[in-house]
C-alpha positions in Angstrom: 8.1 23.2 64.3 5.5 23.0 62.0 5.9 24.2 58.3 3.6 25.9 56.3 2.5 24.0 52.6 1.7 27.6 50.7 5.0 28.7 51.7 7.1 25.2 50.7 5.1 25.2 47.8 6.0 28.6 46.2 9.4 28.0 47.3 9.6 25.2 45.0 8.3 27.1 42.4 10.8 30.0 42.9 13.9 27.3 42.4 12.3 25.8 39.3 11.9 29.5 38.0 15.5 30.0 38.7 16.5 26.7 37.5 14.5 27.8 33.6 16.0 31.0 33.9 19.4 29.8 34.4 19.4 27.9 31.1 19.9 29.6 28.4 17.0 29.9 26.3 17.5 28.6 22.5 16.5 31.0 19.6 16.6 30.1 15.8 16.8 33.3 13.1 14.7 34.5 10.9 16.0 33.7 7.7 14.9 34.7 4.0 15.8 32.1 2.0 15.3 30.0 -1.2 13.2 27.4 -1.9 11.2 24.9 -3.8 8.1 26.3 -4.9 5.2 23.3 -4.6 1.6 23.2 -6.6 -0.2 21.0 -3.9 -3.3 18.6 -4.8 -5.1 16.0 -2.3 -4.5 12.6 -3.2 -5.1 8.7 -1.9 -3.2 6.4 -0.7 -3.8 3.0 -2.7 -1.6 -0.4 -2.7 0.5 -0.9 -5.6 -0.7 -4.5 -5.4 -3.8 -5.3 -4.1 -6.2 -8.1 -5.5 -9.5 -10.6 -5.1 -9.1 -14.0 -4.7 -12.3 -15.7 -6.2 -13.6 -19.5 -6.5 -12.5 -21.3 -8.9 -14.5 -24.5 -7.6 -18.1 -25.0 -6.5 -18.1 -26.1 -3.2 -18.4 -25.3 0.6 -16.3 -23.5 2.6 -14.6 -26.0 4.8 -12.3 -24.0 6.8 -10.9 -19.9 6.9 -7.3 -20.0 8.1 -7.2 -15.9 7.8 -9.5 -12.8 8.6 -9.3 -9.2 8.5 -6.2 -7.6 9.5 -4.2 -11.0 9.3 -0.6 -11.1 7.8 0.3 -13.9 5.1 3.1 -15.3 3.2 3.0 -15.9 -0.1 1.7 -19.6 -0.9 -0.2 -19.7 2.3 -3.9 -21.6 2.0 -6.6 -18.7 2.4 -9.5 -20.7 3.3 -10.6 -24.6 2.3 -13.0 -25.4 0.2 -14.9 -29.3 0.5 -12.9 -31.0 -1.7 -14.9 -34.3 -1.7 -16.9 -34.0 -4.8 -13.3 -33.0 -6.5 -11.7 -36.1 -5.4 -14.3 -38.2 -6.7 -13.7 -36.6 -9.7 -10.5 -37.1 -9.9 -10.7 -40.7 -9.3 -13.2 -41.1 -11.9 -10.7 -39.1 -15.0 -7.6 -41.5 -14.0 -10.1 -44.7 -14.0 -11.2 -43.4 -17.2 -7.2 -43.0 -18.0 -6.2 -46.3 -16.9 -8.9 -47.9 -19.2 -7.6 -45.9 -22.2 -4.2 -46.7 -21.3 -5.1 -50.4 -21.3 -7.3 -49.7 -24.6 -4.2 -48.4 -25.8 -1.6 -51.5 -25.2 -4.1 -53.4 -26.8 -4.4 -51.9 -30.2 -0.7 -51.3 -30.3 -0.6 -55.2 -30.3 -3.1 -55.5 -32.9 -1.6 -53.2 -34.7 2.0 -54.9 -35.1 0.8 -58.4 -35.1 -1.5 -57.3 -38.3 1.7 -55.6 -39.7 3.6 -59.2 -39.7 0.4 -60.5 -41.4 -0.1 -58.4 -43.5 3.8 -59.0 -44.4 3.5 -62.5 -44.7 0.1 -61.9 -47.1 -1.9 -63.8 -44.8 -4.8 -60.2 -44.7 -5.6 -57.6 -47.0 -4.3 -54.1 -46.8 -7.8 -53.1 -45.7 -7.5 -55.3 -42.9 -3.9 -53.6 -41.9 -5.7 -50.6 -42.3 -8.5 -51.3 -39.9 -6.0 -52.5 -37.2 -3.6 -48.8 -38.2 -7.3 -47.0 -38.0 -8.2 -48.7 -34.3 -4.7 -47.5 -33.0 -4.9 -44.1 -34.0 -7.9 -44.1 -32.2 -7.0 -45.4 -29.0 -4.2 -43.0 -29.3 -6.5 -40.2 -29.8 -8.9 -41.9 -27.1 -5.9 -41.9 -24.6 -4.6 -38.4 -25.0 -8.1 -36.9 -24.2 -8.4 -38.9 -20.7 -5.0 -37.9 -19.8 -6.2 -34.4 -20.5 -9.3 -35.1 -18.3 -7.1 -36.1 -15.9 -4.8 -33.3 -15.6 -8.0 -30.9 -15.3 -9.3 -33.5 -12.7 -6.3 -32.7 -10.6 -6.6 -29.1 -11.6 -9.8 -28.3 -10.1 -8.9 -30.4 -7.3 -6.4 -28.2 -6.4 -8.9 -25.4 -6.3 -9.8 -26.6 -3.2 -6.9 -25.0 -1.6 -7.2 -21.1 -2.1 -3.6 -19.7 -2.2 -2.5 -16.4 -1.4 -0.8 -15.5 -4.5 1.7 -12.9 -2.1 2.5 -11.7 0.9 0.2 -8.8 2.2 -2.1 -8.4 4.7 -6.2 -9.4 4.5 -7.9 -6.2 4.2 -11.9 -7.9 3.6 -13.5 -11.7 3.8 -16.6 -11.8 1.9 -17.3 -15.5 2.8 -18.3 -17.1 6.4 -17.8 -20.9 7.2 -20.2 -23.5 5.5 -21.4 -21.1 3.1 -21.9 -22.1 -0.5 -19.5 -20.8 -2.8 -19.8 -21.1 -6.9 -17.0 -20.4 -9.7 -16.6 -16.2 -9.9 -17.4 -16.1 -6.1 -15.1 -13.2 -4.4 -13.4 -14.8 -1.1 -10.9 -12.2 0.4 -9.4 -9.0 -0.6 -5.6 -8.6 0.2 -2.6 -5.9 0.2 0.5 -5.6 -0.3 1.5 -2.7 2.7 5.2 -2.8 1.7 4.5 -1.0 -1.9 2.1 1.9 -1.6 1.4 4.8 -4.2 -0.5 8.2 -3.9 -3.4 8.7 -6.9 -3.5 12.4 -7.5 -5.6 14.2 -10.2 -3.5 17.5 -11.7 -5.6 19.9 -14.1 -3.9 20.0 -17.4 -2.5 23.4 -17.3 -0.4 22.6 -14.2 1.1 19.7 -16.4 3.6 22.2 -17.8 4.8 23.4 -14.6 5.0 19.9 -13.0 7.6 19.1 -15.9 8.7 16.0 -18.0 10.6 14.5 -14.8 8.7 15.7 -12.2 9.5 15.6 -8.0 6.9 15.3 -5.3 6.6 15.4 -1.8 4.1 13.0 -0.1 2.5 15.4 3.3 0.4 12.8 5.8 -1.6 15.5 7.9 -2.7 13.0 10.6 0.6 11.6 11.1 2.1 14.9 10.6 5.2 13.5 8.8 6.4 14.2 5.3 7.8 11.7 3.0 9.8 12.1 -0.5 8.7 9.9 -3.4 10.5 7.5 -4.5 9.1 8.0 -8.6 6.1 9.8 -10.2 4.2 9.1 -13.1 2.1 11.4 -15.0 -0.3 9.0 -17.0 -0.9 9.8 -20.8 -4.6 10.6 -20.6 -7.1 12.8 -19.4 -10.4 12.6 -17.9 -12.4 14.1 -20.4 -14.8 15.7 -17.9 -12.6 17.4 -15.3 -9.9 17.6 -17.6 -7.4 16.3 -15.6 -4.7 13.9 -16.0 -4.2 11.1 -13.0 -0.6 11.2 -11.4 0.7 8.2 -9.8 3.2 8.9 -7.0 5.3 6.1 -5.7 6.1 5.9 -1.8 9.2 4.4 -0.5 8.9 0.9 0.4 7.7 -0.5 4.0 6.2 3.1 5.8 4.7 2.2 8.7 1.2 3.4 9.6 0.5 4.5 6.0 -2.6 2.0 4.6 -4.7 2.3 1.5 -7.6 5.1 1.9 -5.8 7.4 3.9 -5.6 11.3 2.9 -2.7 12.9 1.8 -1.4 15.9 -0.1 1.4 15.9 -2.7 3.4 18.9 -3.3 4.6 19.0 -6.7 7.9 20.9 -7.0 7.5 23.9 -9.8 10.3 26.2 -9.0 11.8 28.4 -6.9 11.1 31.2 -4.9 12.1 33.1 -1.7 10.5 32.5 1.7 10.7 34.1 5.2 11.1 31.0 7.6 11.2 29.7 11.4 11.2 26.5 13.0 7.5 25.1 13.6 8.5 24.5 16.8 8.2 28.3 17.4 4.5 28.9 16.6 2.2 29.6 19.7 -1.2 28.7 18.6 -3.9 29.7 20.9 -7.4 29.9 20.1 -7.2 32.1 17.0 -4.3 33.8 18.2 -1.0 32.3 16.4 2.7 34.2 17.7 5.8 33.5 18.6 7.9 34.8 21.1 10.9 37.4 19.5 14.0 37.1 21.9 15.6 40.4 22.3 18.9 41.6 23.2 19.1 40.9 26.8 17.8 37.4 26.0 13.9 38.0 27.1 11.1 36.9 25.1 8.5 39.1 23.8 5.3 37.9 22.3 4.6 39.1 18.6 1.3 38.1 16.7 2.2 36.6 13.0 0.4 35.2 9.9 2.2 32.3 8.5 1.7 30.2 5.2 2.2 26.8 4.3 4.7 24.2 6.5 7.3 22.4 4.5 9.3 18.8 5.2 12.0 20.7 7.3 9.7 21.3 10.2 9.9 25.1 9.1 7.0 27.5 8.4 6.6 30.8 6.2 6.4 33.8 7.7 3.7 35.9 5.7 3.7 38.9 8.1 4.6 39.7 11.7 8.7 39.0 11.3 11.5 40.5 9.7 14.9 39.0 8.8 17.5 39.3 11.2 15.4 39.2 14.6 15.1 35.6 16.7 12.7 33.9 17.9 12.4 31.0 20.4 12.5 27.6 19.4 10.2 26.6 22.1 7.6 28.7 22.7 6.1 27.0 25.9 9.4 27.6 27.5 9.7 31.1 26.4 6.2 31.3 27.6 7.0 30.2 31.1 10.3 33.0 31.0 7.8 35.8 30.1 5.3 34.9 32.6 8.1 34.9 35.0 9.4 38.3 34.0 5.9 39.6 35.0 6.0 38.4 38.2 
């Protein structure tokens, strides 16, 4: 017997309609309720500690262990620089050294055999003196190479740029066997574990914002919210905007969050009362934006609304459309689907 697709299909379509209808559909109240009233400003994210390594050598670039994007532990070698003329240097302060060393023994010598001399009255005190005079020097003459030395090593060290902590590589401003000189900037690096928001606050929202003041950190293309961890108002202005720079701290280690990105902090300045419903309720299509109101007998009714502002519960203000007391479905592409089905 053969079967006919239009009718299989629309069979199918009847059980799955059953199958929606069957479950019960879940609503959420409309609530009036109180909360935190927020003064919102954009802001930046930036890295707490961020830094440019720069030459500290003259030299060529030998080698780049790291680029762009790269992770690195703390003490890890950047990039190399030719460390040839350095050694040669090096070698030349602790020849210099061993000579004054040697310089050194010798006028010590002098110097004690003259004191038994000059004991025994076989020289002058002038010669004692000449012989005291010769040692000092050498003394003098020894402690400078030594100090040659150390620098010696010092810039031969230089060679190796360290990453001074662990962070990730966020620009290289050097390419292999370029020429670098003393000042040059190599690499710019991050720290992504500690990251703060920059936010400029007129002054006469400073009042409301308070001596001890909370924020809330909103990511609008991640769509997540995220409580600071500490906020600092700074103690001066910008004399021409006339506003005062806020440092808000994030907690540490948030993933996908870099330095650059957009964000709004909400500043908590009160209290108020707000008509609310779960985000997940708003319909939003075209420039239409409803929900469904469930009644009574459990079916769902479209209602146009104007809502405000979103808040880190996943709920949204009601500004008009709603009144306390009625429900409204929690998912409005399932209500959807009941309403079309009630048409039918």
């Amino acid at each position: 017997m053969k079967q006919n697709p239009g009718l299989l299909f629309g069979l199918v379509m009847a059980l799955a309609a059953s199958a929606q209808a069957a479950e019960p559909l879940a609503t959420a109240p409309v609530q009036l309720r109180e909360v935190e009233q927020t003064y919102s400003v954009d802001g930046v994210v930036e890295a707490t500690h961020q830094s440019t390594v720069s030459a500290q050598i003259s030299g060529r670039v030998k080698a780049i262990n790291f680029d762009v994007g790269d992770r690195v532990s703390r003490g890890q070698v950047l990039l190399r620089i030719d460390e040839r003329e350095a050694n040669q240097a090096l070698a030349g302060s602790q020849a210099q050294l061993s000579q004054a060393e040697a310089a050194l023994q010798n006028a010590r010598l002098n110097y004690e055999r003259s004191q038994q001399l000059f004991a025994q009255k076989f020289i002058s005190q002038a010669a004692l003196d000449k012989a005291k005079s010769d040692y000092d020097m050498a003394k003098a003459q020894a402690a400078a190479s030594e100090a040659g030395a150390q620098q010696s090593a010092l810039a031969q060290s230089y060679t190796s740029v360290i990453a001074p902590y662990a962070g990730v590589v966020s620009a290289r401003m050097v390419e292999m066997g370029e020429m670098v000189t003393v000042g040059k900037p190599l690499m710019t690096g991050f720290d992504p574990a500690q990251l703060r928001v920059i936010a400029n606050v007129p002054q006469h929202k400073l009042k409301d914002i308070g001596s001890r003041p909370r924020a809330t950190i909103e990511v609008p293309s991640l769509g997540r919210w995220v409580k600071a961890a500490s906020v600092t108002v700074q103690p001066s202005a910008d004399a021409r905007t006339h506003s005062t720079q806020v440092r808000v701290d994030m907690p540490s280690n948030q993933a996908s969050i870099y330095p650059g990105m957009f964000v709004r902090t909400h500043f908590v300045v009160g209290k108020e009362q707000k008509m609310l419903i779960p985000t997940s309720a708003v319909l939003r299509r075209s420039e239409v934006v409803a929900v469904y109101v469930v009644d009574d007998l459990g079916w769902p009714r479209l209602r146009q609304v104007r809502l405000g502002d979103a808040n880190a519960q996943d709920e949204i203000e009601v500004l008009a459309g709603l009144n306390v007391g009625e429900r409204v479905a929690r998912e409005a592409v399932k209500a959807g689907m009941l309403a079309a089905e009630r048409k039918q």
